[in-house]
N, C-alpha and C positions, 0 to 999 in steps of 0.2 A: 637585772635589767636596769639599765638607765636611763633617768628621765631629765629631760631640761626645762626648768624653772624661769630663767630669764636669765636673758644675755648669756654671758659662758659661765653660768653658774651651773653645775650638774649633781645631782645626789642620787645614791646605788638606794634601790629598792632591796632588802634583804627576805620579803616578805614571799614563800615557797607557794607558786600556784598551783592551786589544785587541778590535778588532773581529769577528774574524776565530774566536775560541776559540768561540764557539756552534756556529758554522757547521761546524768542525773535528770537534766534537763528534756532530754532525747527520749527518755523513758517516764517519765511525767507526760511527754505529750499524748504517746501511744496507751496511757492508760486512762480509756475510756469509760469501761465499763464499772459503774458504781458497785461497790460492796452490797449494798442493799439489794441491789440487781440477784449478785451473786446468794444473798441469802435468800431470795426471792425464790431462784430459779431450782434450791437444796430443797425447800419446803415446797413445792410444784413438786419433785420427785419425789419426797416421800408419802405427796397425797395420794398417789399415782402410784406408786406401789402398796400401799395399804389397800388401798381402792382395786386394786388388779389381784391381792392375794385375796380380797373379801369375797371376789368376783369368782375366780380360780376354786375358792375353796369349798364355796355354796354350790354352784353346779356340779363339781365333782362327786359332794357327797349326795347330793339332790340326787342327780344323775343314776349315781351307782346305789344308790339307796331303793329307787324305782325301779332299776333293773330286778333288782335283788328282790323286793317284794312280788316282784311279777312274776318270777320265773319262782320263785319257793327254793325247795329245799335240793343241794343237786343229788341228781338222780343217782350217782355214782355210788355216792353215801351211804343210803340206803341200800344198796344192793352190796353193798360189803358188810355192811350188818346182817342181813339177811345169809351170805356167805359163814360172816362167826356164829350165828343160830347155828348153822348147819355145822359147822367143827364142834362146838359144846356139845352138840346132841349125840352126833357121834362116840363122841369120848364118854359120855355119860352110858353110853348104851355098852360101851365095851370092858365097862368097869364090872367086877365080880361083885357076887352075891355079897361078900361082905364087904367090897371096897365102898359099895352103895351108902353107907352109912358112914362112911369117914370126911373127915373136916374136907378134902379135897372133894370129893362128890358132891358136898354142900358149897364150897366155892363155885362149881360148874353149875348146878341149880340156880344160886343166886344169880351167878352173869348173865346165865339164859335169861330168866326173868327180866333184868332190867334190860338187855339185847331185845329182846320181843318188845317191850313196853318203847325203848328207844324209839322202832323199826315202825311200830304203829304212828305214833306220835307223828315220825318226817312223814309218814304217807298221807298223814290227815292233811297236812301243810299242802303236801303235793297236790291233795284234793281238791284244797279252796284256793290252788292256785288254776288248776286245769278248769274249775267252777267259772272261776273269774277270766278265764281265755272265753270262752263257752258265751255268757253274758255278754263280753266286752265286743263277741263277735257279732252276736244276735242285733245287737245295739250299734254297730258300723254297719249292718245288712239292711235299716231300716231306711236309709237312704240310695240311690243309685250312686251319687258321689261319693260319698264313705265307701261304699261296699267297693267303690274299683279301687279307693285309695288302698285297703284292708289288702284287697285280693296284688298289687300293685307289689305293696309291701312281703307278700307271704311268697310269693311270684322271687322277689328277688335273693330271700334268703335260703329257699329252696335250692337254686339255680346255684347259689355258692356251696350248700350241703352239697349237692350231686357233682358240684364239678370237682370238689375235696377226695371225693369216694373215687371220681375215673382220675384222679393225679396219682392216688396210691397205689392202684396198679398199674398206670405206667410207669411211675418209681419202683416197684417190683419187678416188671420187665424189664427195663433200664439195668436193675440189678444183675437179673438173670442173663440176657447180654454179656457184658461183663464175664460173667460165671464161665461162659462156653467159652468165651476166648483166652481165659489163663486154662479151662477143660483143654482147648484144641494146642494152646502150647505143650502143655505135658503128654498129650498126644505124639505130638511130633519127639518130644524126649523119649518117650517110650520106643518110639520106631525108629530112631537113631542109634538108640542102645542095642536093643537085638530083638526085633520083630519076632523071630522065629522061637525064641524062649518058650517052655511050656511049662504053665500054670495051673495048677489045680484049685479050682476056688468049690466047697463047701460041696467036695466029691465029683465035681464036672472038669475035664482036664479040658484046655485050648491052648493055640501059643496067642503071646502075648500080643500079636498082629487079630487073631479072633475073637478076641476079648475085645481089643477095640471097636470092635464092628460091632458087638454086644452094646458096647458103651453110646457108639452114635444111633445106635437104632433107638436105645432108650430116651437119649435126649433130644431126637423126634418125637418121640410118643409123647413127651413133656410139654416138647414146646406146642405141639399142637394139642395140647389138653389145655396149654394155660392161655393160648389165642381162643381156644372153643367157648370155655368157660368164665374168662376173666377178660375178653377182651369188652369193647366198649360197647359192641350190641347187644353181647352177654349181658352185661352189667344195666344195663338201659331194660329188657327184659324185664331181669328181676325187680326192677325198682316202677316198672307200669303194675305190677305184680303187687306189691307190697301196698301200693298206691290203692290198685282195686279191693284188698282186704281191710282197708280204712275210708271208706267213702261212705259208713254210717255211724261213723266213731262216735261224731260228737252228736248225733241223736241219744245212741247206746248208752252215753255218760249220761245227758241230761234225762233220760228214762230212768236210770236207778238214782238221782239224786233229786233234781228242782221238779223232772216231771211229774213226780209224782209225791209233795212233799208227806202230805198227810200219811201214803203207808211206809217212805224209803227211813224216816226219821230216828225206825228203829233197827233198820238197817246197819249191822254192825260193820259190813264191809265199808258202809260210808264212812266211820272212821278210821278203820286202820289197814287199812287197803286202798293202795293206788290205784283205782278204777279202770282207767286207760292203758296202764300195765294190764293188770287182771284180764281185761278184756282180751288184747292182743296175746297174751302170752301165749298160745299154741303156735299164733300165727308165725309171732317171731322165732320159735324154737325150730319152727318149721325149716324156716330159710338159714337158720345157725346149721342145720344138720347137716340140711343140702349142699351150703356152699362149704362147711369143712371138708364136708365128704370128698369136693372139687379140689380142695385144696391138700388131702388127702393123699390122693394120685399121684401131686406132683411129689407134694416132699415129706409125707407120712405123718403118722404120730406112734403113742410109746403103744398102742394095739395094730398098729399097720403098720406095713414097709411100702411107701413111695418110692418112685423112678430114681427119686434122688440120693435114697438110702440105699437101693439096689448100684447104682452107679460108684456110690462113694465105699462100697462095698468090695466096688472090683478093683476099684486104683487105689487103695489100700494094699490089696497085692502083688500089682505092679511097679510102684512106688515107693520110693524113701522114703522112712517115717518122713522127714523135712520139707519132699516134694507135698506128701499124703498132707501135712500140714495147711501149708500153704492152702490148697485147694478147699481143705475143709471150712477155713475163717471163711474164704469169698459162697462156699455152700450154704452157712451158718448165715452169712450176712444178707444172701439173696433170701434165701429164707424164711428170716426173719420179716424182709418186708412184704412178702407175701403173706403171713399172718396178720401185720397191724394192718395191712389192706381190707384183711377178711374182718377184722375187728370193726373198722371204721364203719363195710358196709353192714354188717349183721345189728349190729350192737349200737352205736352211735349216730348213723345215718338213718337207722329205724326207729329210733328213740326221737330221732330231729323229725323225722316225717312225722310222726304220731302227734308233738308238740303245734308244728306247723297247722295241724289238721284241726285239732280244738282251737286256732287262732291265738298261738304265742306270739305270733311275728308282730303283731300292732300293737299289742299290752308291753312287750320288747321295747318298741322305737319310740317307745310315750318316756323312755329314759334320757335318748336324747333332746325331745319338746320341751321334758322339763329342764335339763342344761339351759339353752336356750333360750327359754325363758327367763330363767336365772341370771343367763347372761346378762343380758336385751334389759331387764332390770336394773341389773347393777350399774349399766352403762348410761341411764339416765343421772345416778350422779354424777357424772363426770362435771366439769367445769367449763369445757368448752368440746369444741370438735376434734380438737390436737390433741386432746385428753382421753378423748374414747377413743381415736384409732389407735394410740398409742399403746391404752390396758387392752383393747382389743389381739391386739398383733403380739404382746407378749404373755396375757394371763386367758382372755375371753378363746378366742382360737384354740392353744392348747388344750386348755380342760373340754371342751366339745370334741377336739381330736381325741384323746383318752378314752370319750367315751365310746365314739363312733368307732374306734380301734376294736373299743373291748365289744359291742356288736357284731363287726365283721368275722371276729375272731370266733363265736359263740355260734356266729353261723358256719364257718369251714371247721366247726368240730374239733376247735382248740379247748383244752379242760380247763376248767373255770382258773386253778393256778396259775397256770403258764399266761391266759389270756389275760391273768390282772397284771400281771409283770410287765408282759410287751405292750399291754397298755399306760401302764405308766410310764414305761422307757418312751413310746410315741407322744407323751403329752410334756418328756422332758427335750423332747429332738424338737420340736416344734415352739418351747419355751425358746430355745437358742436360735431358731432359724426366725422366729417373731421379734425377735432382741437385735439380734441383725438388721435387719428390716425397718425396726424403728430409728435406731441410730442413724443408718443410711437415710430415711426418711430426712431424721431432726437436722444430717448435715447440710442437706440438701434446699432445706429452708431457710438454715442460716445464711447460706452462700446466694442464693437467692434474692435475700430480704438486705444483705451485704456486699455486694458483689467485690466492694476494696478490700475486703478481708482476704480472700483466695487470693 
């Protein structure tokens, strides 16, 4: 560059300008926000996650800590213990005269022993837990308000047990469904190939066109055995049924325990016996009999032949082993959920109703009060009102979801396993959907409180 000095004197600038200083400049203007700011706003976040896992991690264990006392010991438990009593004893009883005396007989002894000693021990537990429904109920009953809250509550986890029980056998029928329509394909295979073929099945000769008509007569009889017995009025039936064999339970309990403490104290069943079991177990074995027996008909067991075993009986002879295949996995599988239908309602729907009856449901939902509480706690240290809806939306929310998860789940008769899992997967969907939420939130205030930023 050349500059002029005076008159026509001129001298070359050699001096290289920086490109670079406007630019520098440009970017000096645009930075606003102080460092301190920025350390401000790091230390705000870390209070605020300390504060949200403090929050997160006390109502969790609070939460599930009070479940867990309230409900005792699971019932499942115990009744497999009670199962290996029964395998040891067996085996102990089938051992010879001189097997009795050998280190393996005194291994079966010793298990037995501590099996029985176990098996008593969880039922004492189950005792002072069904005690304490019992009290807890007596004690919501002394007011009209409590008692409709109690009954409000007991009311709603009922309504999810029974409607778990009529899902699984429509998933059963759903299955069976299904079943008759790959039946009615191979049907049509069979009377394609050659109708007229004669077959002899187990000394009875037909063609293979009268066999079929064996085969749809039987899967009429089926299916109007499992609409009779397993459809929803059926099932409604049995469960007013079940219902009327428990409408003096929790007197019955509190007569062999608190009513009478002075003579029951030496009462041994009061420790090592589940009372409320004890009590019902006819009733229940009653309706286990009944409704296998219904289930029986359809699709047998290893001392009966069911509809579905005489069916799969005949197209076994009609059929390619490959077709015979095929049909058997969808028999097996229809099947099958026909049984864990009958499980749910004999066995786990009658175990929830019995629980409901001594008043589980409110000693239950005292796990979410206490969450809640915990929360509602933790959230008064926040710092300001940005601060609790923020740990709210990513820590306080979630862990009350988790809990109320693991409730729902314990009423539609999910096993305590499987419902601590998808209760913790529910309290980590909801960690991410609250995290979301805030972010969108905090952008939203920024652009707001900034609008020349956007």
């Amino acid at each position: 560059m050349i500059n002029q000095v005076s008159g026509n004197t001129y001298y070359y600038n050699t001096a290289v300008p920086n490109a670079f200083n406007n630019f520098n400049l440009t970017m000096n203007a645009y930075q606003t926000v102080p460092q301190t700011t920025v350390d401000n706003n790091e230390e705000k976040e870390k209070h605020r996650h300390k504060l949200g896992l403090t929050i997160a991690t006390s109502a969790v264990v609070l939460g599930f800590g009070v479940l867990a006392l309230m409900k005792g010991m699971p019932k499942g438990f115990t009744k497999k213990l009670e199962n290996l009593k029964g395998i040891l004893e067996k085996r102990l009883d089938k051992l010879s005269e001189d097997a009795k005396t050998s280190r393996m007989a005194d291994f079966y002894r010793y298990s037995l022993k501590k099996t029985e000693k176990a098996a008593e021990y969880f039922n004492s537990i189950n005792n002072a837990s069904a005690f304490k429904d019992i009290l807890f109920a007596k004690l919501m009953n002394k007011t009209k308000p409590t008692r409709k809250i109690a009954e409000k509550i007991t009311g709603m986890f009922e309504r999810f047990s029974r409607k778990t029980v009529l899902n699984g056998y429509e998933n059963a029928r759903t299955r069976f469904e299904r079943m008759y329509e790959v039946f009615g394909a191979a049907d049509n295979k069979i009377m394609f190939a050659n109708p007229e073929k004669v077959v002899t099945i187990n000394g009875k000769s037909l063609t293979a066109k009268e066999w079929l008509k064996v085969i749809n007569d039987k899967k009429l009889n089926m299916s109007q055995t499992f609409n009779g017995y397993f459809g929803k009025n059926a099932v409604q039936g049995r469960y007013k049924n079940t219902k009327e064999k428990m409408v003096d339970l929790e007197q019955k309990v509190w007569d062999l325990s608190f009513g009478n403490v002075k003579d029951n104290y030496k009462n041994k069943e009061l420790y090592d016996t589940f009372l409320p079991e004890a009590i019902l177990a006819k009733d229940k074995a009653a309706i286990k009999k009944q409704v296998n027996w219904y289930k029986e008909i359809i699709s047998g067991s290893p001392e009966r032949a069911g509809h579905l075993d005489e069916i799969m009986a005949i197209y076994k002879e009609l059929l390619s082993p490959e077709d015979y295949q095929k049909l058997l996995r969808v028999s097996n599988a229809a099947s099958s959920k026909l049984d864990r239908a009958v499980v749910l309602e004999t066995d786990k729907f009658f175990d929830k109703l019995r629980d409901l009856k001594l008043g589980s449901a409110p000693t239950d939902f005292l796990s979410m009060v206490a969450g809640l509480v915990t929360v509602g706690a933790g959230l008064t240290k926040a710092e300001d009102n940005d601060e609790r809806i923020s740990v709210s939306l990513k820590y306080g929310i979630p862990a009350l979801s988790a809990i109320a998860t693991s409730l729902y789940l314990g009423a539609t008769l999910v096993s305590g396993g499987s419902a601590l899992i998808l209760s913790t997967i529910s309290g980590m969907l909801m960690n991410q959907i609250g995290t979301k939420v805030d972010e969108y939130r905090q952008k939203h205030i920024e652009q707001k409180s900034n609008p020349k930023a956007v």
